[in-house]
PDB file of N, CA, C and O in Angstrom:
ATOM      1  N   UNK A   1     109.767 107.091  96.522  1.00  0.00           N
ATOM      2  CA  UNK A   1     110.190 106.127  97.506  1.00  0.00           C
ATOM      3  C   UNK A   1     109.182 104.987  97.662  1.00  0.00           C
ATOM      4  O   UNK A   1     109.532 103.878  98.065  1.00  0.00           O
ATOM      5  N   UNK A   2     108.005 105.269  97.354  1.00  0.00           N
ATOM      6  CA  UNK A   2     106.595 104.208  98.066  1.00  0.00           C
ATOM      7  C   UNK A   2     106.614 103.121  96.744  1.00  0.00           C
ATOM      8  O   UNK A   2     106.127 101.999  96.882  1.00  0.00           O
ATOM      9  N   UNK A   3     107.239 103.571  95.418  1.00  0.00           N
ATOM     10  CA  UNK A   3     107.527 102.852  94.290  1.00  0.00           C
ATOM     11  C   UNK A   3     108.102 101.661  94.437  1.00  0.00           C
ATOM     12  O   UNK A   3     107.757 100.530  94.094  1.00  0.00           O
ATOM     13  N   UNK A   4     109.349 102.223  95.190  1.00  0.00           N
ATOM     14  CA  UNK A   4     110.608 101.307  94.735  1.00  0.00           C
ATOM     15  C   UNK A   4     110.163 100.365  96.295  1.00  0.00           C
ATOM     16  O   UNK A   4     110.326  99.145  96.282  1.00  0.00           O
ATOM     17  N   UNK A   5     109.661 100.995  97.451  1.00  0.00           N
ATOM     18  CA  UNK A   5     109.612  99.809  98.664  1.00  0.00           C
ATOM     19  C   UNK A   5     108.542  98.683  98.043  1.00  0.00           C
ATOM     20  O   UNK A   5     108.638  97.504  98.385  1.00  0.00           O
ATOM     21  N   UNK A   6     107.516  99.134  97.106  1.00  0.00           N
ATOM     22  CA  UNK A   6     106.762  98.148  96.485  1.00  0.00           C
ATOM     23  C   UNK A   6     106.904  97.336  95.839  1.00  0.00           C
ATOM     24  O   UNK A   6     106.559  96.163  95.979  1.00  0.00           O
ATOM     25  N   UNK A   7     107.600  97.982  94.775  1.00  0.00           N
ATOM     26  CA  UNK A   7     108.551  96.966  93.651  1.00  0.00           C
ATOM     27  C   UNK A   7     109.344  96.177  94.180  1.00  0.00           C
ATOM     28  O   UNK A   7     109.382  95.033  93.729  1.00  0.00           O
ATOM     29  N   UNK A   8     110.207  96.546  95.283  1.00  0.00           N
ATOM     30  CA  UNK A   8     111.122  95.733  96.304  1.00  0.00           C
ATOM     31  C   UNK A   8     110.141  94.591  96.702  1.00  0.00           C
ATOM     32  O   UNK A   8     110.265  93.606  95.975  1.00  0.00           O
ATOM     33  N   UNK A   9     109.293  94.490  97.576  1.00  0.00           N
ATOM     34  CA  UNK A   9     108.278  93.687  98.456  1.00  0.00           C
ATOM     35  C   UNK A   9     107.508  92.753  97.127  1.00  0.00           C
ATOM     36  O   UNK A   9     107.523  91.526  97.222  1.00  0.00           O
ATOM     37  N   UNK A  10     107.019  93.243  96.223  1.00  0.00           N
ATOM     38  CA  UNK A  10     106.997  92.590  95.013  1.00  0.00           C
ATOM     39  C   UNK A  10     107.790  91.482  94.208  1.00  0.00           C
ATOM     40  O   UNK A  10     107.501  90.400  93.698  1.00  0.00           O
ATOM     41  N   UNK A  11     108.753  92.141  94.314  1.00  0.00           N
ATOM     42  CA  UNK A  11     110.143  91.103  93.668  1.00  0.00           C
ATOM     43  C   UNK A  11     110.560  89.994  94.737  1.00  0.00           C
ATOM     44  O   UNK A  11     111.216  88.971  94.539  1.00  0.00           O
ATOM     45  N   UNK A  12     110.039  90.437  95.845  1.00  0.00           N
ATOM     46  CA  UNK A  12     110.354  89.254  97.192  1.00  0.00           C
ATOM     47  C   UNK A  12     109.793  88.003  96.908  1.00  0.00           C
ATOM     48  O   UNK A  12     110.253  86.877  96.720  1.00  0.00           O
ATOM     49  N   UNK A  13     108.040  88.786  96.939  1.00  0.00           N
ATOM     50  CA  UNK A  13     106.848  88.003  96.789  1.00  0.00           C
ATOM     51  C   UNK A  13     106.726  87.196  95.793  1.00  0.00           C
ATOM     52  O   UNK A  13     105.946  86.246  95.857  1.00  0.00           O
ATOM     53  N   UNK A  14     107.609  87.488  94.524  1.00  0.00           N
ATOM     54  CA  UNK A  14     107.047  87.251  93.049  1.00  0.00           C
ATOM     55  C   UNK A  14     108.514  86.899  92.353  1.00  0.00           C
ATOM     56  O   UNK A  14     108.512  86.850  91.123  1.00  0.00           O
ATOM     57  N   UNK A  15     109.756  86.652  93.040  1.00  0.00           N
ATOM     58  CA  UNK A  15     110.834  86.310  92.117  1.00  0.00           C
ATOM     59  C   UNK A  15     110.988  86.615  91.033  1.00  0.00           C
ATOM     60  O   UNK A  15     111.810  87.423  90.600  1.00  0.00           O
ATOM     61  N   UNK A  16     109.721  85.619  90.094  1.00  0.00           N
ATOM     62  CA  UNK A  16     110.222  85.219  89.102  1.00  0.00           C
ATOM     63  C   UNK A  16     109.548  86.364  87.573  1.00  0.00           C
ATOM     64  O   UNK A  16     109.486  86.234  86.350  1.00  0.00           O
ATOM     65  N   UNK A  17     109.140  87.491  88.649  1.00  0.00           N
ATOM     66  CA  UNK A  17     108.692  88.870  87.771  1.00  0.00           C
ATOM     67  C   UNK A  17     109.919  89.472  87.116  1.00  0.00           C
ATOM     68  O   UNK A  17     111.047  89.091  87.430  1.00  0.00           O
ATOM     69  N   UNK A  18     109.705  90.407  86.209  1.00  0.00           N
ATOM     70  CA  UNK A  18     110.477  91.283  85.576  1.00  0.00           C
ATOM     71  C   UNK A  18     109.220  92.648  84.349  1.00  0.00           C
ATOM     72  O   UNK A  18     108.043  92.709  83.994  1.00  0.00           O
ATOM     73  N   UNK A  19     110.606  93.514  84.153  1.00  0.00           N
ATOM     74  CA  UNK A  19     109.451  94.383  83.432  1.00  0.00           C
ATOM     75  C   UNK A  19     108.070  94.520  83.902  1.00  0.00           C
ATOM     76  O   UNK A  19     107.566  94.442  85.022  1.00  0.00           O
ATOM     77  N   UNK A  20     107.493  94.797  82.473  1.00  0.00           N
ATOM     78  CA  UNK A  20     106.260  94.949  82.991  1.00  0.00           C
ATOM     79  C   UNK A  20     105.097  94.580  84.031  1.00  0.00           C
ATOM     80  O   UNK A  20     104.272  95.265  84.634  1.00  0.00           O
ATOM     81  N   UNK A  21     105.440  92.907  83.978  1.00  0.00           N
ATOM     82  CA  UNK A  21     105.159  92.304  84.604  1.00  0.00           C
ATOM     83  C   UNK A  21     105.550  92.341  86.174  1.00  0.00           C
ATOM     84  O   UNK A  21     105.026  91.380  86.737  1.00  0.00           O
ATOM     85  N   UNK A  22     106.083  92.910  86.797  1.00  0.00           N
ATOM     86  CA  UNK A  22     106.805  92.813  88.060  1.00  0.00           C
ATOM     87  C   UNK A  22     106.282  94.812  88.352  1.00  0.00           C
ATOM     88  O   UNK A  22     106.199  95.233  89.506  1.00  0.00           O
ATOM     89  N   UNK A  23     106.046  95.604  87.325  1.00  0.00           N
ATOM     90  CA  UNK A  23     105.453  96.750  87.308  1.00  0.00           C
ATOM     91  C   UNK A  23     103.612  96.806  87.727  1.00  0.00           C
ATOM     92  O   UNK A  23     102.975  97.604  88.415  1.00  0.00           O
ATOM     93  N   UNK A  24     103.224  95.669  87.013  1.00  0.00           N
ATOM     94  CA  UNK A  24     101.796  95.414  87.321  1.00  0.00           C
ATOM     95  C   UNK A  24     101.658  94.983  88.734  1.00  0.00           C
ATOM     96  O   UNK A  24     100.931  95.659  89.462  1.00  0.00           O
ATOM     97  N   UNK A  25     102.191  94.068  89.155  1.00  0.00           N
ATOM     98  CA  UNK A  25     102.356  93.196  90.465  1.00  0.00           C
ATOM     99  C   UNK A  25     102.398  94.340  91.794  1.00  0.00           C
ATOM    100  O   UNK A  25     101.792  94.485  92.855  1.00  0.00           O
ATOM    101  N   UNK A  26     103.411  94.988  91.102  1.00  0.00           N
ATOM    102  CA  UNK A  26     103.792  95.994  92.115  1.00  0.00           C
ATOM    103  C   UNK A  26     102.895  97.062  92.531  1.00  0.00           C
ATOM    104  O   UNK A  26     103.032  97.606  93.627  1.00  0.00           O
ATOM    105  N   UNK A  27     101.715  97.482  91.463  1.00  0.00           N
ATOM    106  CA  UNK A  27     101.246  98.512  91.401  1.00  0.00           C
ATOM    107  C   UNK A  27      99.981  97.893  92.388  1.00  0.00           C
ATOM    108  O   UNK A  27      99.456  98.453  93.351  1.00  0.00           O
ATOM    109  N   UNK A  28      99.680  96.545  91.810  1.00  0.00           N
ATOM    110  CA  UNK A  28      98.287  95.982  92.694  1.00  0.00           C
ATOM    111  C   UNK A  28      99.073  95.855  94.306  1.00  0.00           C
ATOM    112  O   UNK A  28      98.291  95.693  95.242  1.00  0.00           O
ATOM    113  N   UNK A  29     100.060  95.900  94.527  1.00  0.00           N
ATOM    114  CA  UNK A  29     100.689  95.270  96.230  1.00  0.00           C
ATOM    115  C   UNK A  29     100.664  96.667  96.803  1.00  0.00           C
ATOM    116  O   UNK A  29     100.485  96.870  98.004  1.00  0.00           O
ATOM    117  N   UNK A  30     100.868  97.718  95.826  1.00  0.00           N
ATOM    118  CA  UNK A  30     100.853  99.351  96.362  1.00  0.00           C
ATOM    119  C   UNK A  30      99.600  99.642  96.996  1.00  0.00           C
ATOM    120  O   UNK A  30      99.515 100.100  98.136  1.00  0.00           O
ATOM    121  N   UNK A  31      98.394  99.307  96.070  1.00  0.00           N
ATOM    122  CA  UNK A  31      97.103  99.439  96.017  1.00  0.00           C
ATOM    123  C   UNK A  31      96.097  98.955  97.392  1.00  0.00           C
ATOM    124  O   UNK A  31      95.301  99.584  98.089  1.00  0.00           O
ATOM    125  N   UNK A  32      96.634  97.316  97.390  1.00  0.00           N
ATOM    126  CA  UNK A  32      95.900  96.261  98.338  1.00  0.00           C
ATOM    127  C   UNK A  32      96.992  96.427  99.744  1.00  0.00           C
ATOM    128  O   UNK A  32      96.566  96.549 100.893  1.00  0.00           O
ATOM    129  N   UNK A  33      98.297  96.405  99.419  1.00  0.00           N
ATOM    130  CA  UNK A  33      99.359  95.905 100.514  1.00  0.00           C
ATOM    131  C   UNK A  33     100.309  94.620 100.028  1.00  0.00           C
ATOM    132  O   UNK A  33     100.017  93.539  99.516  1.00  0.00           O
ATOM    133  N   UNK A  34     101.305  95.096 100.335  1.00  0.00           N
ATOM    134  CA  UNK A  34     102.291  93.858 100.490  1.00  0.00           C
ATOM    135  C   UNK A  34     102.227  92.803 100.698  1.00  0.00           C
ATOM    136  O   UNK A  34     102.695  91.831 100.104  1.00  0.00           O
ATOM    137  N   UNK A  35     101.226  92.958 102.176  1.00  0.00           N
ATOM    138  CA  UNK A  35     100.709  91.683 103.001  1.00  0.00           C
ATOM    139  C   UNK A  35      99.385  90.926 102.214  1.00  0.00           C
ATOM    140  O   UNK A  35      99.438  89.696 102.249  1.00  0.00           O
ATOM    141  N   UNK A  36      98.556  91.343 101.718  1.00  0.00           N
ATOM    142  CA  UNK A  36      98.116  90.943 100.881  1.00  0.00           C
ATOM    143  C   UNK A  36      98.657  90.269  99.655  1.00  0.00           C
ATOM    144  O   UNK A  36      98.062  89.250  99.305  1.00  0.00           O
ATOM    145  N   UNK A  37      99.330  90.527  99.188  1.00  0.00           N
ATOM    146  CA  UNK A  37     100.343  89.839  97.851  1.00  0.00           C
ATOM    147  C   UNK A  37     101.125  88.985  98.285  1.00  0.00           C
ATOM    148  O   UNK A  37     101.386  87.837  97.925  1.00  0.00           O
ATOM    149  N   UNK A  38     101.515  89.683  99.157  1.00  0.00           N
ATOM    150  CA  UNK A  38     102.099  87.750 100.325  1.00  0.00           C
ATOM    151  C   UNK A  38     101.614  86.313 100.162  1.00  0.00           C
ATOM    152  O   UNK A  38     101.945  85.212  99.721  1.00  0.00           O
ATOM    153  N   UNK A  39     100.463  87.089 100.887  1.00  0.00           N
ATOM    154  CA  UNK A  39      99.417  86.081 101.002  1.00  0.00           C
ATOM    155  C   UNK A  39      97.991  85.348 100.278  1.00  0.00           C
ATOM    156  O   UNK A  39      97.265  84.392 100.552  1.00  0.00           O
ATOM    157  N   UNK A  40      98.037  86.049  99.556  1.00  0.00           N
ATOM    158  CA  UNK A  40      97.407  85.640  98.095  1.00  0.00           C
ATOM    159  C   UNK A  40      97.343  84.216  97.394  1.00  0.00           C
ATOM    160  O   UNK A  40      98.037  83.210  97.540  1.00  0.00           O
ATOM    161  N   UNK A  41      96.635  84.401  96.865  1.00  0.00           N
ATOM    162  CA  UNK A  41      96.423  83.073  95.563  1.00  0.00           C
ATOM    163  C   UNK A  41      96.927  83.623  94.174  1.00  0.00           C
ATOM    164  O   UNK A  41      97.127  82.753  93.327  1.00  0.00           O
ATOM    165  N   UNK A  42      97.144  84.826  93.835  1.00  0.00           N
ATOM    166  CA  UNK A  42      97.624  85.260  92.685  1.00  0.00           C
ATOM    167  C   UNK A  42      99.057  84.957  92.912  1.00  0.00           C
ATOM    168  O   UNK A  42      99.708  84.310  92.091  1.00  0.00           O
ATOM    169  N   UNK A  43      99.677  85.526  94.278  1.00  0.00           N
ATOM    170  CA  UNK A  43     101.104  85.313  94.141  1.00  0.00           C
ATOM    171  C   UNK A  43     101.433  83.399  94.251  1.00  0.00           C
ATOM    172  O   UNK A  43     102.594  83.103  93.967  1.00  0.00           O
ATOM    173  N   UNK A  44     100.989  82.831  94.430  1.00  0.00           N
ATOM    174  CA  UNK A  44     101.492  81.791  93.972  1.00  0.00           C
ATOM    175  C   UNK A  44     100.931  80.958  93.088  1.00  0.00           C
ATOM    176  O   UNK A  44     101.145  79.745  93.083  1.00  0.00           O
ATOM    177  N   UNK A  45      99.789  81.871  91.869  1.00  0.00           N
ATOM    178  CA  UNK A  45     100.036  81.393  90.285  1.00  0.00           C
ATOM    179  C   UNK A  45     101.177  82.185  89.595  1.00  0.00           C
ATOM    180  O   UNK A  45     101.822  81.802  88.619  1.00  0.00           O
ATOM    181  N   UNK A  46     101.307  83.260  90.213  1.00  0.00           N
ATOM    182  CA  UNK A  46     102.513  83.284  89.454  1.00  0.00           C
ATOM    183  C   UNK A  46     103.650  83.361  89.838  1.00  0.00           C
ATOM    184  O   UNK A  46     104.367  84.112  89.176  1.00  0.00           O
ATOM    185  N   UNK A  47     104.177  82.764  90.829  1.00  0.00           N
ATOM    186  CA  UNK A  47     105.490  81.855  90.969  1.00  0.00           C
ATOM    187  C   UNK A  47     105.609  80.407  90.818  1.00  0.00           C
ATOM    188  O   UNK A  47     106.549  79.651  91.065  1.00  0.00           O
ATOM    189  N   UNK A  48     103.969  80.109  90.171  1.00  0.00           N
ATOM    190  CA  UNK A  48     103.813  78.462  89.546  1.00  0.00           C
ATOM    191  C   UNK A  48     104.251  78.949  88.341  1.00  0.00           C
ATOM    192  O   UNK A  48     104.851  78.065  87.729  1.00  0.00           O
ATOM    193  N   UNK A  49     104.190  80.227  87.610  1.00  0.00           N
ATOM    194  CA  UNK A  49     104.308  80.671  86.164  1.00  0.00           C
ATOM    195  C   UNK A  49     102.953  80.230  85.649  1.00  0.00           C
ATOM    196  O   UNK A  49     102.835  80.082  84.433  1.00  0.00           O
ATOM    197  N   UNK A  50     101.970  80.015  86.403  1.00  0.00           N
ATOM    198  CA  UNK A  50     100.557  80.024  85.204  1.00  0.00           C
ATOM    199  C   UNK A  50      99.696  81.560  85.042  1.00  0.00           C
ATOM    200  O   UNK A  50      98.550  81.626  85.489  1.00  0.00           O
ATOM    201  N   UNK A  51     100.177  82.471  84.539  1.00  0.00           N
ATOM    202  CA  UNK A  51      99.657  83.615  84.197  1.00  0.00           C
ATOM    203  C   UNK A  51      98.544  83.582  84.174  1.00  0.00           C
ATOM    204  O   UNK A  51      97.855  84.307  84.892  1.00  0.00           O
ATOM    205  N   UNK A  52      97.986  82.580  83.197  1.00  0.00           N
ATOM    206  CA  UNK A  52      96.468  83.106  82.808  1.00  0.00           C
ATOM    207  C   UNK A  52      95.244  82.665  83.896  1.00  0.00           C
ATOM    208  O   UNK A  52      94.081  83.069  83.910  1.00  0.00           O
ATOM    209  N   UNK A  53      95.976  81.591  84.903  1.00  0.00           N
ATOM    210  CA  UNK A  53      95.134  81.838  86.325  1.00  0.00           C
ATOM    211  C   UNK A  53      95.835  82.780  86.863  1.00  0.00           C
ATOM    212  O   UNK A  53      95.319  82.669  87.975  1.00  0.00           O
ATOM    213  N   UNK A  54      96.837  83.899  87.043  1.00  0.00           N
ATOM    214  CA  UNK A  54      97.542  84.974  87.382  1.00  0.00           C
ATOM    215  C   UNK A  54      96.077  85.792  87.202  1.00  0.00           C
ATOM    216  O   UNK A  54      95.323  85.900  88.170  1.00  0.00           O
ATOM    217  N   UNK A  55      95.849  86.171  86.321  1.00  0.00           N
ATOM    218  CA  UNK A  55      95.150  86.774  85.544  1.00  0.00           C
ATOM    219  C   UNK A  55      93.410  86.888  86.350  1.00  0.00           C
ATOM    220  O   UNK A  55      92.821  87.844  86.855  1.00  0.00           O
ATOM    221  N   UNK A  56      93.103  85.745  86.198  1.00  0.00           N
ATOM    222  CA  UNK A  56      91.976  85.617  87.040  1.00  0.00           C
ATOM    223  C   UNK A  56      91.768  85.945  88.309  1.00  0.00           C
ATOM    224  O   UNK A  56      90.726  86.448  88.730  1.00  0.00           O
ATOM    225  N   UNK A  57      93.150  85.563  89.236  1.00  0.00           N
ATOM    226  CA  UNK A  57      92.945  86.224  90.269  1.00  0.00           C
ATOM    227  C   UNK A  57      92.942  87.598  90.736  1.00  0.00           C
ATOM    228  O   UNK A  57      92.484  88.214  91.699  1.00  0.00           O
ATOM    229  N   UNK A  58      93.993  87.985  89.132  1.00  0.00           N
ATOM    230  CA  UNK A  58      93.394  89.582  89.857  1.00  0.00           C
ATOM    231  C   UNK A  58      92.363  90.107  89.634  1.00  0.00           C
ATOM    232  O   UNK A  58      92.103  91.144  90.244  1.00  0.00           O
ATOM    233  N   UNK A  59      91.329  89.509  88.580  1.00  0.00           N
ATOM    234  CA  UNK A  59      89.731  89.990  88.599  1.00  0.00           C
ATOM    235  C   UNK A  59      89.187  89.866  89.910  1.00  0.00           C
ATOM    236  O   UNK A  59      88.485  90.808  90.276  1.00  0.00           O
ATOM    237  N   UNK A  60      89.331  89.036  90.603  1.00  0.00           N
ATOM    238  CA  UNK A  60      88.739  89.092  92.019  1.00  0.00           C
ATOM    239  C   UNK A  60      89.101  90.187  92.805  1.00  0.00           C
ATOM    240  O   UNK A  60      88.497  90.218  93.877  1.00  0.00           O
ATOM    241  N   UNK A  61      89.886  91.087  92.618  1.00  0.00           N
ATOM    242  CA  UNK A  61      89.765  92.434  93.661  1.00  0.00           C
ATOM    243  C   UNK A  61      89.866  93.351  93.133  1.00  0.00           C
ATOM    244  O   UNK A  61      90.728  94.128  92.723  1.00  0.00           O
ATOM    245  N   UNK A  62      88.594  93.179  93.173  1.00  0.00           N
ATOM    246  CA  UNK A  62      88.044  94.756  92.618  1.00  0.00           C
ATOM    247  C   UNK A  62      87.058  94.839  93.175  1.00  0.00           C
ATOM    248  O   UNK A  62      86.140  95.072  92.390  1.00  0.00           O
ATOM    249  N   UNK A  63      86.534  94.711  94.900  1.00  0.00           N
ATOM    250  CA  UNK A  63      85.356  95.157  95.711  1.00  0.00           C
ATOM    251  C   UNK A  63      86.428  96.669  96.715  1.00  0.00           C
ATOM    252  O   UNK A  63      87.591  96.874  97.062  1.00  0.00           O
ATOM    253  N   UNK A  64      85.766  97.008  96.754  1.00  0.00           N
ATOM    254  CA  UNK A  64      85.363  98.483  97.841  1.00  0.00           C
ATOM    255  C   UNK A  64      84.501  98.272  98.736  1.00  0.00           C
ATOM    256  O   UNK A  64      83.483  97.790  98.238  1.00  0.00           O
ATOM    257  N   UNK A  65      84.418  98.455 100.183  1.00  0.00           N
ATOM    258  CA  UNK A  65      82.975  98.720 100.827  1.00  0.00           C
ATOM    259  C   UNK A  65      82.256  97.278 100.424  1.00  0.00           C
ATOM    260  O   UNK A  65      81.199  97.153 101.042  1.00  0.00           O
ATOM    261  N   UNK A  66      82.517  96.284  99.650  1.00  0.00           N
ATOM    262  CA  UNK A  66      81.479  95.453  99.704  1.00  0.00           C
ATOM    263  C   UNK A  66      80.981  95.188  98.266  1.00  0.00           C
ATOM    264  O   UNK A  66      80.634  94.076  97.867  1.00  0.00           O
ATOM    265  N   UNK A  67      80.978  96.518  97.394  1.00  0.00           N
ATOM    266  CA  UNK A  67      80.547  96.270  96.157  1.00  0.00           C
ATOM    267  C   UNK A  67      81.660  96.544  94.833  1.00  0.00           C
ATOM    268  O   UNK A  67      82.702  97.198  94.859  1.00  0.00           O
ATOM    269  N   UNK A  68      81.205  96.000  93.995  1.00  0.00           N
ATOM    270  CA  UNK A  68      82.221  95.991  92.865  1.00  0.00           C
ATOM    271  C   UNK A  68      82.719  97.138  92.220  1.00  0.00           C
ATOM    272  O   UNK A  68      81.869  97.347  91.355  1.00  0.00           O
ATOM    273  N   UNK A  69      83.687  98.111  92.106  1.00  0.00           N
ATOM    274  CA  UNK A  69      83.994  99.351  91.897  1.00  0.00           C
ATOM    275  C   UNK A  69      84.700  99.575  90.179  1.00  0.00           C
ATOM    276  O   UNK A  69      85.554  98.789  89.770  1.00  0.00           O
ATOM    277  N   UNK A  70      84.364 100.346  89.608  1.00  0.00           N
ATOM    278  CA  UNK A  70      84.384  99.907  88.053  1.00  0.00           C
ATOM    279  C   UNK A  70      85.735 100.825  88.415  1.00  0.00           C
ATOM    280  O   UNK A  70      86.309  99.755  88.616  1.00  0.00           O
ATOM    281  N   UNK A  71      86.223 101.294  88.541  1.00  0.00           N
ATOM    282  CA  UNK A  71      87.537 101.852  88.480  1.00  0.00           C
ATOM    283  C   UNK A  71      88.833 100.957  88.694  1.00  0.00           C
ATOM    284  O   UNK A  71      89.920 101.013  88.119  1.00  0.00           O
ATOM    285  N   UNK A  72      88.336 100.030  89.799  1.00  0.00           N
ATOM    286  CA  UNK A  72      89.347  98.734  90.293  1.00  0.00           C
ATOM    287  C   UNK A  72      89.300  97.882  89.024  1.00  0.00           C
ATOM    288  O   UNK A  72      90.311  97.432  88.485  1.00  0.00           O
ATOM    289  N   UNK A  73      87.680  97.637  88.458  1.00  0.00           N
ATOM    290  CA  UNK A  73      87.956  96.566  87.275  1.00  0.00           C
ATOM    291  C   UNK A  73      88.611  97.077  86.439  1.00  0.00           C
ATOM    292  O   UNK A  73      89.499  96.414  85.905  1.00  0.00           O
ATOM    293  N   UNK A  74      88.399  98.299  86.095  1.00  0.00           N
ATOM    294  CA  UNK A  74      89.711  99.063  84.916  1.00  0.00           C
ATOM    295  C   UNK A  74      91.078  98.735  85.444  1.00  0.00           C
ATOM    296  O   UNK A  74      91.998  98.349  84.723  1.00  0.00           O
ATOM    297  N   UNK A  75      91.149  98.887  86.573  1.00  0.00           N
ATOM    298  CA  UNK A  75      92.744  99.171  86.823  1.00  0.00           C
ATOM    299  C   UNK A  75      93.272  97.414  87.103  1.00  0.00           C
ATOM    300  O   UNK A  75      94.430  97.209  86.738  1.00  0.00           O
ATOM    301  N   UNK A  76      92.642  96.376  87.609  1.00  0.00           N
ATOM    302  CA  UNK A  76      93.139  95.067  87.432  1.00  0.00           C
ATOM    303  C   UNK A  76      92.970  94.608  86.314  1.00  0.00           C
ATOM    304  O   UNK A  76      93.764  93.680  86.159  1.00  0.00           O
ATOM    305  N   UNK A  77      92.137  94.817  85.136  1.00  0.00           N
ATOM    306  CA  UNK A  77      92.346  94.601  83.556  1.00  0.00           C
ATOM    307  C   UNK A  77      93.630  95.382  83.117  1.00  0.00           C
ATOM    308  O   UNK A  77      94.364  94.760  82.350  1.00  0.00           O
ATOM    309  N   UNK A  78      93.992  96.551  83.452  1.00  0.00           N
ATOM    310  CA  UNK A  78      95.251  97.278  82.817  1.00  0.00           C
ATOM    311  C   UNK A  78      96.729  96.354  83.527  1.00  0.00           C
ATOM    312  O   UNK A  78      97.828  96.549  83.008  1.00  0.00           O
ATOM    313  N   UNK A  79      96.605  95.476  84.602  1.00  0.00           N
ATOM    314  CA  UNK A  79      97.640  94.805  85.671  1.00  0.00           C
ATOM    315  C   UNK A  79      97.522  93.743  85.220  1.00  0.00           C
ATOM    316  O   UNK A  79      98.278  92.882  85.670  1.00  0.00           O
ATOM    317  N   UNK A  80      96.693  93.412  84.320  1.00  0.00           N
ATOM    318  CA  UNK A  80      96.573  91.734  84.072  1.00  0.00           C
ATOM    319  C   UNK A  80      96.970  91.771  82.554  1.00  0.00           C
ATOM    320  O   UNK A  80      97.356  90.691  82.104  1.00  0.00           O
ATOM    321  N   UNK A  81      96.942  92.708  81.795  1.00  0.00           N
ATOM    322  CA  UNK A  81      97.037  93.181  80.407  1.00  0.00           C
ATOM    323  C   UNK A  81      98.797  93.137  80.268  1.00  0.00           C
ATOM    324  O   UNK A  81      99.409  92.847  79.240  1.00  0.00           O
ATOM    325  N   UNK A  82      99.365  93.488  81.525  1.00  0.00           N
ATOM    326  CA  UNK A  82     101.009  93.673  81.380  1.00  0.00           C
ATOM    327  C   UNK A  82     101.834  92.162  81.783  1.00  0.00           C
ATOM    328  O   UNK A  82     103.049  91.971  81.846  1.00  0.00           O
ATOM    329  N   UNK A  83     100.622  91.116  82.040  1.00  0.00           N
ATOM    330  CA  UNK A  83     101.403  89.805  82.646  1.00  0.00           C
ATOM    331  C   UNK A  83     101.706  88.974  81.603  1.00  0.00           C
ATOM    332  O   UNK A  83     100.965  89.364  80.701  1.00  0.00           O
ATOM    333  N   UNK A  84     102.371  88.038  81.182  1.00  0.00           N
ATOM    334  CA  UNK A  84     102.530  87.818  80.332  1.00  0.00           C
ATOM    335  C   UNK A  84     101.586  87.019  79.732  1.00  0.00           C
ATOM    336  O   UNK A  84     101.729  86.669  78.560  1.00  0.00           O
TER     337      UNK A  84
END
């Protein structure tokens, strides 16, 4: 269920997603929040369609507590890897 309300809130946020791409999106809005992806700078590079600043912005969250968490950088390289 926590999938599909994400993917839903995702596809709101992000229109112009599909596949994989709308799978990645979804997984970081699961992660951070909805409200966060709302309100973002990623979500509106990519409803400009410029991916590869898409891309960049999701390198920026990957702090925890304050410091940089190598598990987040794995997992927003694997979310940025599925955009187009």
């Amino acid at each position: 269920m926590d999938a599909l309300k994400f993917a839903r809130g995702a596809l709101l946020a992000c229109p112009v997603l599909s596949g994989d791409a709308l799978s990645a999106v979804s997984d970081f809005a699961y992660n951070l929040g909805l409200g966060a992806l709302r309100g973002s700078t990623l979500r509106k590079r990519i409803n400009a369609g410029d991916y590869e600043a898409a891309k960049v912005e999701l390198a920026k969250w990957v702090r925890g507590g304050g410091k940089v968490l190598p598990g987040l950088v794995i997992r927003r390289q694997a979310e940025a890897a599925l955009l187009p």
